[in-house]
N, C-alpha and C positions, 0 to 999 in steps of 0.2 A: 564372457570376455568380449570387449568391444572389437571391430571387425573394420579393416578396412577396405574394403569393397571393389572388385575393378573398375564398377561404373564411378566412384567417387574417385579413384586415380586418375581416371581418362576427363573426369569435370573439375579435377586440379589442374591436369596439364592443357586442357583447352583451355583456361583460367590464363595459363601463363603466354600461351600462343594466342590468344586477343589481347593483350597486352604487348606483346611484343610486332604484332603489326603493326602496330601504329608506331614503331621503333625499327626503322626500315636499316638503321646503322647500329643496332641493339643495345641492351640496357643492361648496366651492372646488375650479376646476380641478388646483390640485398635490396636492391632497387624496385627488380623482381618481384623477391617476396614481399616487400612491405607495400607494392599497390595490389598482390596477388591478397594479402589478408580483407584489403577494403573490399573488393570484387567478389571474392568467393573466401566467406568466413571460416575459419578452423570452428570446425565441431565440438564438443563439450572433451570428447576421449583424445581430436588432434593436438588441444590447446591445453592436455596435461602436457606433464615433464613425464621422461623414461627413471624409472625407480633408481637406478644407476649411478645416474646423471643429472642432478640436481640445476636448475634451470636451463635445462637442454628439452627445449619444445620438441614434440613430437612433429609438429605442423611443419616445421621448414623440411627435417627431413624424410618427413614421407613426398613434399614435394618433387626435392632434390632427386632423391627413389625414384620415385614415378615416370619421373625425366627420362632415366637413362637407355630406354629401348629407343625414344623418338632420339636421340642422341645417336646409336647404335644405326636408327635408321636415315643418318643423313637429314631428318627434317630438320632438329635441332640441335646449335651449331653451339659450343664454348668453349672459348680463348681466352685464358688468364683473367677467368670472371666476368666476362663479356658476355651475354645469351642473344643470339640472332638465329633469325628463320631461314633457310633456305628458300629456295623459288619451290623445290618439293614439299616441304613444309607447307609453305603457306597452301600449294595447289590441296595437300590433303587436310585441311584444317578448313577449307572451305567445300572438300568435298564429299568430307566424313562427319555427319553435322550429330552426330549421337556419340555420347562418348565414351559407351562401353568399345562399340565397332573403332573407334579412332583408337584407343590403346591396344585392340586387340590384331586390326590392320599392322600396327606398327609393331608390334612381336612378331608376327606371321612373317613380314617381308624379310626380318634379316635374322631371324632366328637363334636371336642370341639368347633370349632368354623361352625358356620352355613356357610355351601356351595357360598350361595348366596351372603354373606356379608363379612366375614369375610376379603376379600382379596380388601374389596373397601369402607366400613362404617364406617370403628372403625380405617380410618387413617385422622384426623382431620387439618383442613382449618390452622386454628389459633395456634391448642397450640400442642404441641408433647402427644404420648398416655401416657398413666401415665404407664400403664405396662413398657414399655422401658426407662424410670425416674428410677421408683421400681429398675429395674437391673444395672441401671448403680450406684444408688446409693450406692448399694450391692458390684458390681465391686471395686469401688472407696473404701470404707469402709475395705475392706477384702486387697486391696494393702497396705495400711496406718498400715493395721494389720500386713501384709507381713514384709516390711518394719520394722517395729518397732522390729520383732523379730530376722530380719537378725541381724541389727545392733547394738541387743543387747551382752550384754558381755556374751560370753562363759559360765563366772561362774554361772551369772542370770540367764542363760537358763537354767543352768541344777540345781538351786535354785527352775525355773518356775515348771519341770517336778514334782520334791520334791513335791512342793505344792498342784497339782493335784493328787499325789498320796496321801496325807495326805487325800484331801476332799472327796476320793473312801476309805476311811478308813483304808488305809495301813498307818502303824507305821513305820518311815522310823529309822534304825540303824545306815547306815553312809553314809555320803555326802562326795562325794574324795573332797580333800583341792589341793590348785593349784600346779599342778606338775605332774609327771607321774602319770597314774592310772591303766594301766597293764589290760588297757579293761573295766573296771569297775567303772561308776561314783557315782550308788546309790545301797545302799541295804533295801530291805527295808520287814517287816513281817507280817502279820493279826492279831499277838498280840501282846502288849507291847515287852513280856520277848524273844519273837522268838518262843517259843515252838511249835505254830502250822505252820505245813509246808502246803505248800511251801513254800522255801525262792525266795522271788524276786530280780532278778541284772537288773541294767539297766545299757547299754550304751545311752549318749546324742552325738549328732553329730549337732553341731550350721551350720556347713557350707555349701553352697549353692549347693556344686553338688552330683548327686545322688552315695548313698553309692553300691561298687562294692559287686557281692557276693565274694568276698576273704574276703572282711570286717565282713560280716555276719557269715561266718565260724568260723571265728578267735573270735569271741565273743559267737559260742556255743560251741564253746574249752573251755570257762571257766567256762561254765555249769556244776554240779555236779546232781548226781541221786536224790537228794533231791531242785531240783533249775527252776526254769521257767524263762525265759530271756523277756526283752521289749527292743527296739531294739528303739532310736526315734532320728531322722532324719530331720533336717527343710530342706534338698532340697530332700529326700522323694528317694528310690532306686531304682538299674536299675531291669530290667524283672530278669535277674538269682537272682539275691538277692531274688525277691521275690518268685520266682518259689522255690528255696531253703528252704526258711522259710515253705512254704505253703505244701511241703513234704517231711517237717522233721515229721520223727517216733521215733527216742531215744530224742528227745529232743522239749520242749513245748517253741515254741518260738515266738510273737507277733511283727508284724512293723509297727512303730508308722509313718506317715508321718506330714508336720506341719498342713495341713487339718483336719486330723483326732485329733487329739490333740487340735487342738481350738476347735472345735468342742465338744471334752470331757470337755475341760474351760469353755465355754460357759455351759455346761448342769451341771457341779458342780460347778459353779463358787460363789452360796451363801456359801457353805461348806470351801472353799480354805481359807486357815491362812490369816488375813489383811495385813502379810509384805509380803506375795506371793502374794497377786493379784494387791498389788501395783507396782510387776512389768510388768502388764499388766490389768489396771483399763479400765474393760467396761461401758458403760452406754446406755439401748435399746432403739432403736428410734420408738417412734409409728408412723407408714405409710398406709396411707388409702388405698385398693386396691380396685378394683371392683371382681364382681364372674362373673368370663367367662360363 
């Protein structure tokens, strides 16, 4: 019976952590694998199907597997199919250069998974591990989400933002109607009448690439001494925008990326008005996991 080896897991997942250095803002997990295949080829027994699971390679998810101690251990970082390296990652990726020692470093430090097993029990004959199911189902669910809000209409999106702020309790004052908006799409207060300040502005930004810090500037210019700014962005901003925000002193100003914002949907999504969350109706899927 063919064998998959600890030193072949720790030369998969070094595979994937050279790869993702050079992705210092990190790369979609299919992304991943399909320059992980070019770089370090599936084997004759990785590149069958599980008997099961009839075109279900074995190769993505033994990667996937292999992954999850360096996951476990802080090195290696995913977010709604996103894979980035930490600063500890990278530091032990460059200073564990064998790769039995690099998978077996990364069980040891945080001991989730047993030494002895971990890298040769819980990768099964027949059926793929369910943990690497769990994530790709996760992956797949959060594109479909991606997806749905690139392609939505500008005015929906920032309808969507409205809405999340009603279900946080903000009383929204005015929603820009289509045309110039001179920076400013919502206003919105803590109470009906406005009287309690702060007042809230938001700018919404629907489109895919990340907002420059010139952008950022130019929206706390219309910041007044009585104003706190939300700033939301679905392709999310470059390092100065955020370095900007993160030290600004005359002005309180928040950046929304679209992660972070489903995220806040998701946690008040019973509160959100029914014609807001119809532009983006969730429903939870219950998934069996095991405890590591």
């Amino acid at each position: 019976m063919a064998e998959i080896t600890i030193r072949r897991r720790g030369e998969l997942v070094r595979g994937v952590f050279g790869i993702l250095q050079r992705f210092p803002d990190g790369l979609q997990a299919k992304d991943v694998l399909a320059q992980l295949e070019k770089e370090v080829p599936p084997t004759p027994f990785e590149a069958s199907e599980y008997p099961s699971r009839p075109n279900v390679r074995r190769y993505e998810k033994t990667v996937r597997f292999s992954t999850i101690p360096f996951v476990k251990a802080g090195w290696l970082l995913k977010s709604k199919g996103l894979w980035s390296l930490s600063e500890e990652g990278l530091a032990a990726f460059d200073r564990l250069q064998d790769a039995e020692d690099f998978l077996r470093e990364a069980v040891r430090l945080y001991r989730a998974w047993k030494l002895d097993q971990a890298p040769t029990t819980e990768d099964p004959e027949d059926d793929p591990p369910a943990s690497t199911t769990l994530e790709e189902a996760e992956e797949s669910a959060w594109t479909e989400v991606e997806e749905h809000l690139f392609n939505m209409n500008p005015l929906d999106f920032q309808d969507l933002v409205a809405g999340l702020l009603q279900a946080m309790d903000y009383h929204i004052a005015w929603v820009a109607p289509p045309g110039p908006d001179r920076g400013i799409d919502i206003i919105a207060h803590r109470d009906p009448l406005g009287f309690e300040g702060p007042r809230l502005k938001v700018q919404v930004k629907r489109r895919a690439d990340k907002i420059p810090v010139e952008a950022v500037r130019s929206f706390m210019a219309t910041l007044g001494d009585g104003d706190i700014g939300l700033f939301v962005a679905a392709g999310g901003f470059t390092k100065g925008a955020e370095t900007e925000a993160r030290t600004q002193e005359r002005r309180q100003l928040t950046l929304l990326d679209l992660k972070k914002f489903f995220d806040l949907w998701v946690e008040h999504y019973a509160a959100i008005p029914e014609d807001k969350r119809g532009l983006m109706p969730l429903r939870p899927v219950q998934f069996l996991v095991s405890h590591d």
